[in-house]
N, C-alpha and C positions, 0 to 999 in steps of 0.2 A: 504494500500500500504506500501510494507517496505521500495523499493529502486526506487529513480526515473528508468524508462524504457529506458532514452533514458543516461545516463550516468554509472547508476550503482550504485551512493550516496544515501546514506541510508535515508530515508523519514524521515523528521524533524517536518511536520506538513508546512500546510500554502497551498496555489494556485500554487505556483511554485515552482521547484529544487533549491536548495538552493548553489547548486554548479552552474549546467547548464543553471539555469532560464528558464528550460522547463514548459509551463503551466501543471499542472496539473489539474486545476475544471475539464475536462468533465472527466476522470479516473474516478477522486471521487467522483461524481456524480451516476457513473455508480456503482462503490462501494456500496455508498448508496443506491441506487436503488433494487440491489441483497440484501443487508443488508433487505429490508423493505419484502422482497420477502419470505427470510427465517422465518422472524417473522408472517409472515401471512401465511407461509405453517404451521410453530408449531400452531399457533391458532388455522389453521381449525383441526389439528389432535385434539387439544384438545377438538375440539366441536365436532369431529366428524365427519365433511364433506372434507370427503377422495379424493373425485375430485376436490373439490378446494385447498387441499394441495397438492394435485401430479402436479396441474398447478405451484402453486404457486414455488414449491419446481426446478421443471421443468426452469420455467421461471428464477431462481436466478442463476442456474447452466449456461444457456443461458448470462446470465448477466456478470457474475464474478464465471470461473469454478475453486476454488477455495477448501480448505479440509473442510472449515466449509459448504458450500454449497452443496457438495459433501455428509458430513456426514446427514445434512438434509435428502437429497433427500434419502439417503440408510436407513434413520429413516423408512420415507412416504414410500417406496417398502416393510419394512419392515413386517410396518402397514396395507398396502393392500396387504399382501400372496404374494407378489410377489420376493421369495426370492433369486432366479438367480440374478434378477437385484441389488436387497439389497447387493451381494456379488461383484457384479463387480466396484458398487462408490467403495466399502470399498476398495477392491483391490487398483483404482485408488488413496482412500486418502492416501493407505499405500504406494503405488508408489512417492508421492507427496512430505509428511510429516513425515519424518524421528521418529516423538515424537508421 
């Protein structure tokens, strides 16, 4: 997270906005959750099993649709021939993510 949601203050670390004292855990939780999502889509690419990374890569984007999850999932389309799709995250990341 960079900026709290509900004020706009740039994320300093910690449970809550540091300006608005918005709770933040279940956010970063959810963060987390997609984080652990994308490592287990790269895994399965790496071993191989292509339907457990398309779930996995699937489910992170579901999570937190975000560039880095984004870039994942257009890896996994990539990896299984599915190259239309592979071009539409990228689109989206480039839509997103100015860098």
């Amino acid at each position: 997270m960079e900026r709290c949601p509900t004020c706009g203050a740039t994320y300093r670390g910690g449970e809550e906005c540091g300006r608005c004292g918005t709770e933040l855990g279940r956010i970063l939780a959810v963060e987390r959750a997609a984080q652990r999502q994308r490592r287990e889509a790269l895994s399965a690419l790496d071993q191989g099993a292509l339907d457990r990374a398309r779930d996995s890569a699937r489910q992170a984007c579901r999570l937190h649709r975000c560039p880095r999850s984004l870039r994942v999932a257009a890896l996994v389309s990539l990896m299984d021939g599915d190259f239309r799709r592979a071009m539409e995250f990228w689109r989206e990341v480039a839509d997103s993510d100015p860098d």
